[in-house]
N, CA, C and O atoms as a GROMACS GRO file, in nm:
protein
  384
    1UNK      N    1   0.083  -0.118   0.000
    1UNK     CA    2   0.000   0.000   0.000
    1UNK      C    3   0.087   0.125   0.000
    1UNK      O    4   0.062   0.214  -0.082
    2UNK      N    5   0.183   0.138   0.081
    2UNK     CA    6   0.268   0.243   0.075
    2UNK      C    7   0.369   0.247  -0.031
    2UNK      O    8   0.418   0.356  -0.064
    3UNK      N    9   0.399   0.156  -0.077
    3UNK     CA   10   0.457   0.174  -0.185
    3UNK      C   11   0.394   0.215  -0.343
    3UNK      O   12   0.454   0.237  -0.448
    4UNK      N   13   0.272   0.215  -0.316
    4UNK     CA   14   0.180   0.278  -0.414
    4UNK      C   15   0.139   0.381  -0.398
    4UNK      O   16   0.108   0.452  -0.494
    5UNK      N   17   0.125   0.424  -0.262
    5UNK     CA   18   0.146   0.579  -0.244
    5UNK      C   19   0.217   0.637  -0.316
    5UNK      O   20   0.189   0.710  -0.411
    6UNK      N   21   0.396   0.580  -0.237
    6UNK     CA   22   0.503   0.651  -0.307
    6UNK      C   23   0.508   0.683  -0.445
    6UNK      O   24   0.531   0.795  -0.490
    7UNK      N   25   0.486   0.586  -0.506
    7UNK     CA   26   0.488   0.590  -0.700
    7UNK      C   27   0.391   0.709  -0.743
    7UNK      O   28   0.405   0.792  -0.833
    8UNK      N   29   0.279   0.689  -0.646
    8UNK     CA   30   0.158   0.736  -0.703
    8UNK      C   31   0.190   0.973  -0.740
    8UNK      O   32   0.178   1.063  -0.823
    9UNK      N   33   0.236   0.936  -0.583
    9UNK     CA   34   0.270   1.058  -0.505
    9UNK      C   35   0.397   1.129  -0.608
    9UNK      O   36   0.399   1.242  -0.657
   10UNK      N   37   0.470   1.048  -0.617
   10UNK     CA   38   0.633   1.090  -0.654
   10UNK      C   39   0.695   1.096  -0.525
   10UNK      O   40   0.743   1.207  -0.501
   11UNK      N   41   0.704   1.029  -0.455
   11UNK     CA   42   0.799   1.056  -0.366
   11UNK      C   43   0.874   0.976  -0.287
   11UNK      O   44   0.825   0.875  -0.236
   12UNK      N   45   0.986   1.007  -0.269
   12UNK     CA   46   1.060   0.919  -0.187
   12UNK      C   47   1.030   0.852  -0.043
   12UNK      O   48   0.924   0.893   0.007
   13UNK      N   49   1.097   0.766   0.028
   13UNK     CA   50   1.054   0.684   0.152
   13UNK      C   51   1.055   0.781   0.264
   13UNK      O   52   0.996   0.756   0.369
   14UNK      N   53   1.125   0.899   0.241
   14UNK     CA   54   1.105   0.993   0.363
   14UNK      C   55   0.999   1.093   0.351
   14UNK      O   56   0.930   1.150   0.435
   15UNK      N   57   1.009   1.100   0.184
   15UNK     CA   58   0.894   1.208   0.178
   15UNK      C   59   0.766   1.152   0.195
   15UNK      O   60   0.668   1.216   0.231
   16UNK      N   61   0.766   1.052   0.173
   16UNK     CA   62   0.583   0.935   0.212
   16UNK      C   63   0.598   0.993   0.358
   16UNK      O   64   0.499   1.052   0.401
   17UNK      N   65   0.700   0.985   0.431
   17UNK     CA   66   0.684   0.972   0.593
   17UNK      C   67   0.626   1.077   0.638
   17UNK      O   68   0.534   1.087   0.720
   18UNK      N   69   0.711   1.190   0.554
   18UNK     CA   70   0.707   1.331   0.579
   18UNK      C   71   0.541   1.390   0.526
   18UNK      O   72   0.478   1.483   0.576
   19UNK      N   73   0.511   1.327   0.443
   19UNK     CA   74   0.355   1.362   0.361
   19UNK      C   75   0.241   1.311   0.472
   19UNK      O   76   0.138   1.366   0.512
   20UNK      N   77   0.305   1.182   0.506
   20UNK     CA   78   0.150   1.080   0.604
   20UNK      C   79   0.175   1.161   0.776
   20UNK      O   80   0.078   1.164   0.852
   21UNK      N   81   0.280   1.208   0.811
   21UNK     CA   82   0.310   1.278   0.906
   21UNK      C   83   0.224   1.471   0.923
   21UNK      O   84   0.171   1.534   1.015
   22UNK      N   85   0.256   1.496   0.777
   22UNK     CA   86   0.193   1.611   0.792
   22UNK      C   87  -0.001   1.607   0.794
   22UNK      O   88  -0.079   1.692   0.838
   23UNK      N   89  -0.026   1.492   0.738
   23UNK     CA   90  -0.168   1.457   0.702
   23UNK      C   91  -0.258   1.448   0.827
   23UNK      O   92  -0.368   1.503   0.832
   24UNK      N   93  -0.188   1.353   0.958
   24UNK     CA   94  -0.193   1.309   1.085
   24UNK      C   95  -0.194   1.419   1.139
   24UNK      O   96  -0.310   1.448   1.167
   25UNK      N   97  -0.104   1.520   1.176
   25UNK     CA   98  -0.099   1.649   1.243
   25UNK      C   99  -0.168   1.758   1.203
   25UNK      O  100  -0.216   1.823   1.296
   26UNK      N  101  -0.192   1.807   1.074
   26UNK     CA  102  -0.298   1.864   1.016
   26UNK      C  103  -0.461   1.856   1.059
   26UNK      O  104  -0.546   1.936   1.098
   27UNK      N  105  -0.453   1.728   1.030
   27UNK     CA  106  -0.593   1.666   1.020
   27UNK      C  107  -0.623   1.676   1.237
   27UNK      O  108  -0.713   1.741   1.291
   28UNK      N  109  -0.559   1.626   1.279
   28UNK     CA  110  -0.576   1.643   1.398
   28UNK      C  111  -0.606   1.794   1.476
   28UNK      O  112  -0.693   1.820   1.559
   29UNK      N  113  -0.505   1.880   1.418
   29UNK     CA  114  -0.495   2.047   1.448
   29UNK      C  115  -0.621   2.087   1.399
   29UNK      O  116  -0.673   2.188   1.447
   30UNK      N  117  -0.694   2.007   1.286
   30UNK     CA  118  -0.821   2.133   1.240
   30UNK      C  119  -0.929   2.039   1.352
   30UNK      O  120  -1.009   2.087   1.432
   31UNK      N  121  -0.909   1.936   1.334
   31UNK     CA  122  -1.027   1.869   1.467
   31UNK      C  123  -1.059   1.946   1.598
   31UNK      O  124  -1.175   1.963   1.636
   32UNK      N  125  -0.957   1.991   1.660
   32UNK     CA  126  -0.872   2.066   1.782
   32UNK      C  127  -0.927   2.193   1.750
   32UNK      O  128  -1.025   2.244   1.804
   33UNK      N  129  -0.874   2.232   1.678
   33UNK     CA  130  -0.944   2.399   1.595
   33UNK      C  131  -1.086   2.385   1.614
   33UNK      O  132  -1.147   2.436   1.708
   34UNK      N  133  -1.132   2.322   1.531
   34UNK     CA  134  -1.310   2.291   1.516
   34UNK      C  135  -1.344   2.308   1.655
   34UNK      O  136  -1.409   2.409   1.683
   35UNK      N  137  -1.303   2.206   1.773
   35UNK     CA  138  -1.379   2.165   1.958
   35UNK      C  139  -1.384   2.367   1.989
   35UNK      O  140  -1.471   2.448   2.020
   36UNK      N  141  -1.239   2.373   1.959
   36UNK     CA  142  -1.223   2.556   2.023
   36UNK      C  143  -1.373   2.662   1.973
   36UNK      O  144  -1.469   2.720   2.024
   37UNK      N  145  -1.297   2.628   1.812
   37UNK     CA  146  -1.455   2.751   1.752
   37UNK      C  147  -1.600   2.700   1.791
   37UNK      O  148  -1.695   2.778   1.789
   38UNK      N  149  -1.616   2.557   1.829
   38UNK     CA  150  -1.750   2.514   1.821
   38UNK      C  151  -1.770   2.591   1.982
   38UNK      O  152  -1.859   2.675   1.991
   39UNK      N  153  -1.693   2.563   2.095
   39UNK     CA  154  -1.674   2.598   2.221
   39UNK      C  155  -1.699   2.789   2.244
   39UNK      O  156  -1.720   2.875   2.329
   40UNK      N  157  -1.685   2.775   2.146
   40UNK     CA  158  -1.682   2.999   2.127
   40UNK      C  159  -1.825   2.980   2.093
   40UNK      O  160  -1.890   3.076   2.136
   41UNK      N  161  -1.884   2.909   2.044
   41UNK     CA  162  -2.030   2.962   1.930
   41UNK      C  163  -2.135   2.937   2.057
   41UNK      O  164  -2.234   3.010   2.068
   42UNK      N  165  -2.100   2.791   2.186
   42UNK     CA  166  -2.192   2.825   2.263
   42UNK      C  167  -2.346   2.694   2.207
   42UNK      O  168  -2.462   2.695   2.249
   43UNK      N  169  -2.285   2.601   2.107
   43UNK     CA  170  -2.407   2.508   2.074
   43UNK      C  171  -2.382   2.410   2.110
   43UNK      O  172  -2.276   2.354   2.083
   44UNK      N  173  -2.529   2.329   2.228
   44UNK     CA  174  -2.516   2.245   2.289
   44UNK      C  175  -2.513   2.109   2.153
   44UNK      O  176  -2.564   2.098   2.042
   45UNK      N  177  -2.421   2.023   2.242
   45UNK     CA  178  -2.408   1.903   2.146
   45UNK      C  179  -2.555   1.827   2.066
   45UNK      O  180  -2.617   1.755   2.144
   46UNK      N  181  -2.595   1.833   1.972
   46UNK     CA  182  -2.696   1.773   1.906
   46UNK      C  183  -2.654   1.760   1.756
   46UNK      O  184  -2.537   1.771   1.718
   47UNK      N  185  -2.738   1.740   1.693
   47UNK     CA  186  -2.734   1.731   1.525
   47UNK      C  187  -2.671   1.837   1.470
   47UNK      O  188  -2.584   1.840   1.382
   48UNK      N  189  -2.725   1.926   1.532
   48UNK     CA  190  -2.709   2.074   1.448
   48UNK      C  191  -2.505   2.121   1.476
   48UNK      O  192  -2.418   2.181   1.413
   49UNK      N  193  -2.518   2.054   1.598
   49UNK     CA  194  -2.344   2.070   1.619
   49UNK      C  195  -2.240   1.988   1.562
   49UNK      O  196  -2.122   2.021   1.549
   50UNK      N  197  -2.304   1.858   1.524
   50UNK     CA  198  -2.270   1.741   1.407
   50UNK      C  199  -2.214   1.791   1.307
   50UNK      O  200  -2.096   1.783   1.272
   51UNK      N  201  -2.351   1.874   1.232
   51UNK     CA  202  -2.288   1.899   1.133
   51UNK      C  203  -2.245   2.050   1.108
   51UNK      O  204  -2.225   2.100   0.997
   52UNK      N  205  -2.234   2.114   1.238
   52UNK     CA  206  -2.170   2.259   1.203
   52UNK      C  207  -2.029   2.240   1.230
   52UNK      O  208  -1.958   2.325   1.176
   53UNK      N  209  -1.938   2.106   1.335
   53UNK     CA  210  -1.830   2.069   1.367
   53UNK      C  211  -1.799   2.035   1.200
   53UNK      O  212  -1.709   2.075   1.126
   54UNK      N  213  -1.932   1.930   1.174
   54UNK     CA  214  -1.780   1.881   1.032
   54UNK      C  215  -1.806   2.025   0.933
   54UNK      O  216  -1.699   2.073   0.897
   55UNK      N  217  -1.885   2.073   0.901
   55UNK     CA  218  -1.856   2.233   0.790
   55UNK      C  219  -1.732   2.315   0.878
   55UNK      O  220  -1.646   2.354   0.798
   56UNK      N  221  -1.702   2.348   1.010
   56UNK     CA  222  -1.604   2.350   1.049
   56UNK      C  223  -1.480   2.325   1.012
   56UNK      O  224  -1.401   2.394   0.947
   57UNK      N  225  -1.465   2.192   1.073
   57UNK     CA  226  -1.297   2.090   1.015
   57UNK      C  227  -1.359   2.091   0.861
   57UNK      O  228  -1.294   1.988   0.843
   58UNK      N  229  -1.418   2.110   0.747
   58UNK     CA  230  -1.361   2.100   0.632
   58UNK      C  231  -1.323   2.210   0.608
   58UNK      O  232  -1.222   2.201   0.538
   59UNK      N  233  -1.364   2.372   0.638
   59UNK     CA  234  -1.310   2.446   0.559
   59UNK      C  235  -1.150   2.490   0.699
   59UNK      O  236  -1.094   2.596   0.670
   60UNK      N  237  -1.095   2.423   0.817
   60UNK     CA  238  -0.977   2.440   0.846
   60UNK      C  239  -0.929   2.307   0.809
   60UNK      O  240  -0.853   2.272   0.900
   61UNK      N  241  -0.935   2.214   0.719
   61UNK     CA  242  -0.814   2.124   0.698
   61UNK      C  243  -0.744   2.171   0.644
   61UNK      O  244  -0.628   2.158   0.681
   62UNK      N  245  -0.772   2.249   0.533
   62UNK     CA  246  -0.693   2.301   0.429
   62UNK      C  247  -0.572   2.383   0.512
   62UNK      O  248  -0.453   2.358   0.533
   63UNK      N  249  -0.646   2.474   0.542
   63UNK     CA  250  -0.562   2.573   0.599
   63UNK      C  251  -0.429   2.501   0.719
   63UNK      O  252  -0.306   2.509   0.716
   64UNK      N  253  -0.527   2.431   0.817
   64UNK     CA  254  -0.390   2.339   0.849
   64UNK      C  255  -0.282   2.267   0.802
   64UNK      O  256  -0.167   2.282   0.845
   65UNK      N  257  -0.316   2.186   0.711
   65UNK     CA  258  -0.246   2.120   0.631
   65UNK      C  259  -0.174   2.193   0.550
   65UNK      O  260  -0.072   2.134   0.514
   66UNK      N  261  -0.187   2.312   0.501
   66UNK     CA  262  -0.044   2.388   0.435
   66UNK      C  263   0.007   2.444   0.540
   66UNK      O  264   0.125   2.459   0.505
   67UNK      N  265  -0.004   2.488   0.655
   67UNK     CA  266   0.070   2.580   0.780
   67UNK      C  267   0.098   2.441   0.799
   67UNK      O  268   0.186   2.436   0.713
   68UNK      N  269   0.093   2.335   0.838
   68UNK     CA  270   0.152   2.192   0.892
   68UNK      C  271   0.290   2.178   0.809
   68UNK      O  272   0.402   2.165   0.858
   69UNK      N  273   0.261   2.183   0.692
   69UNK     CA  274   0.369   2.150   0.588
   69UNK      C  275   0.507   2.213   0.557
   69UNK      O  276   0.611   2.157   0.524
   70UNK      N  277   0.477   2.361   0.578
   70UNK     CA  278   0.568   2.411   0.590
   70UNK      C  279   0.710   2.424   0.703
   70UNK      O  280   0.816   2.477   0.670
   71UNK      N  281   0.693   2.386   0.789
   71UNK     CA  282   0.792   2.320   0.900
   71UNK      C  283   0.854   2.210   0.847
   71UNK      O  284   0.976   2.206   0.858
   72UNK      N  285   0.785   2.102   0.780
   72UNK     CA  286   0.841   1.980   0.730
   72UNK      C  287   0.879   1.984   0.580
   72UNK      O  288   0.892   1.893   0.498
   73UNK      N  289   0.890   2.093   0.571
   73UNK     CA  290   0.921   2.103   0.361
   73UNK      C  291   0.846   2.036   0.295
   73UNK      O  292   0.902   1.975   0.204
   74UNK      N  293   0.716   2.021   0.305
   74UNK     CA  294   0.645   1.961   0.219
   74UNK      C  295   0.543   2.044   0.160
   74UNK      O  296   0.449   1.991   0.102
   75UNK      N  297   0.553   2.189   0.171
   75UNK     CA  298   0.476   2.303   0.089
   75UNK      C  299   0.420   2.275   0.008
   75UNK      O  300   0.298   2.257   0.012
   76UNK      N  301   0.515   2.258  -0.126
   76UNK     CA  302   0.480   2.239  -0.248
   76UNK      C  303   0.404   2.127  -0.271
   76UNK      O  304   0.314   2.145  -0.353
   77UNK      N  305   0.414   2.015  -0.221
   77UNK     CA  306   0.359   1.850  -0.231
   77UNK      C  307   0.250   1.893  -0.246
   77UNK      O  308   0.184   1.877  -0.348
   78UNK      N  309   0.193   1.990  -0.086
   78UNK     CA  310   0.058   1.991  -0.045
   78UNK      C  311  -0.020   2.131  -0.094
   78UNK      O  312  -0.143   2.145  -0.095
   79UNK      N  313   0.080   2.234  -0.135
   79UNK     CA  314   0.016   2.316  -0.272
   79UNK      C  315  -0.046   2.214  -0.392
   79UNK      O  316  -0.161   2.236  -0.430
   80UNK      N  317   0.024   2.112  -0.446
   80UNK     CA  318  -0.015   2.073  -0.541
   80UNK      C  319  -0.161   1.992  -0.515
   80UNK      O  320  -0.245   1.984  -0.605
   81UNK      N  321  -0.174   1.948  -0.417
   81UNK     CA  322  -0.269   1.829  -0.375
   81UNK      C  323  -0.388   1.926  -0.338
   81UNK      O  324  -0.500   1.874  -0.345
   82UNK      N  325  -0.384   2.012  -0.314
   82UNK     CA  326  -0.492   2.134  -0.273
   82UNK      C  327  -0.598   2.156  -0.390
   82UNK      O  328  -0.716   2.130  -0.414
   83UNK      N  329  -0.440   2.245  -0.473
   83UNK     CA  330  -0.500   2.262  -0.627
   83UNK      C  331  -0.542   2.157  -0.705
   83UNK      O  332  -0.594   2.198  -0.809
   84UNK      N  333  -0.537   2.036  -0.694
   84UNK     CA  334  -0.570   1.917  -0.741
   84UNK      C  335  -0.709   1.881  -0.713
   84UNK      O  336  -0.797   1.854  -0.795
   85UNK      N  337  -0.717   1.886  -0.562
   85UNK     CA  338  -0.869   1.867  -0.493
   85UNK      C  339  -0.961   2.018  -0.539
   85UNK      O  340  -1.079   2.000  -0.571
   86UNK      N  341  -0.919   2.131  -0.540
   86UNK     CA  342  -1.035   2.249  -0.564
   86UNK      C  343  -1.042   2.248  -0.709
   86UNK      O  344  -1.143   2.306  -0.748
   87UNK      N  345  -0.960   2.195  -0.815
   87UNK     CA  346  -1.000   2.118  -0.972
   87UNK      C  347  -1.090   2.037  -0.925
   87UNK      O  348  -1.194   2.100  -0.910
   88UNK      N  349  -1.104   1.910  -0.888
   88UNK     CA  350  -1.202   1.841  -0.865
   88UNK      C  351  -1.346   1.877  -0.792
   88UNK      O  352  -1.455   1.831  -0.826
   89UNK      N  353  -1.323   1.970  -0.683
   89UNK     CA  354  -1.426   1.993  -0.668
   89UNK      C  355  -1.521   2.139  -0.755
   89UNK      O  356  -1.636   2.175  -0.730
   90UNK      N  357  -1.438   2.190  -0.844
   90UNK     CA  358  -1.512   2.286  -0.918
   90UNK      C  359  -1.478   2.439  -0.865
   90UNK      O  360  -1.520   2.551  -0.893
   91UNK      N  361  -1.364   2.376  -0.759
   91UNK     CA  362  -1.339   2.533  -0.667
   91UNK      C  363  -1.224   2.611  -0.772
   91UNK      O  364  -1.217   2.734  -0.782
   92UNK      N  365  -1.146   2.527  -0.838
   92UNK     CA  366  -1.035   2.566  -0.883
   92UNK      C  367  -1.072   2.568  -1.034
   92UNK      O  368  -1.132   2.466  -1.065
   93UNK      N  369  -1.052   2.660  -1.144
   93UNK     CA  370  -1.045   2.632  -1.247
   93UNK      C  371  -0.947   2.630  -1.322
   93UNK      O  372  -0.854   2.689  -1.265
   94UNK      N  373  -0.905   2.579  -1.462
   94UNK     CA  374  -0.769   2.591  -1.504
   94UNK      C  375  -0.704   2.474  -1.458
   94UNK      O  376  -0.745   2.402  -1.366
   95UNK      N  377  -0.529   2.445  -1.570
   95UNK     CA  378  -0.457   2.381  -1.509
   95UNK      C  379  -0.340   2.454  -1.462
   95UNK      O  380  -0.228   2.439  -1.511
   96UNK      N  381  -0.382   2.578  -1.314
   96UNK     CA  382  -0.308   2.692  -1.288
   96UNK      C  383  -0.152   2.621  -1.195
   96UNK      O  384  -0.063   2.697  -1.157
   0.00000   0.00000   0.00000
């Protein structure tokens, strides 16, 4: 599996480490982020906090995950993977 990453990715055995490392810490920091802002807004836990936590953590993964990356030199990787995902989702147009 990880070695199909790597190929997939372009990247070497440290940079897989360095990529699945920033993904883990990212992804965790916007979770963490999300408890704080949900904790400011003051909404008791129900449905409605369900799904205002996950509209939350999706629009700070991003943002984590490039501030994550940059400590570990993996900027560019995760510039590219950004612009890759907002092509796909219709956010990005062009092959900028």
């Amino acid at each position: 599996m990880f070695k199909r990453l790597k190929e997939k990715w372009g990247v070497t055995p440290l940079g897989l480490a360095l990529v699945l490392l920033v993904f883990a810490i990212g992804g965790s920091l916007s979770g963490y982020l999300a408890k704080v802002v949900m904790g400011m807004l003051n909404i008791e836990e129900s449905l409605t906090y369900g799904f205002l936590y996950i509209a939350v953590v999706t629009l700070l993964w991003p943002l984590c995950v490039i501030t994550v990356s940059i400590p570990f030199g993996q900027f560019k990787f995760f510039r590219n993977y950004l612009r890759k995902m907002g092509r796909r989702f219709g956010l990005i147009r062009g092959e900028q």
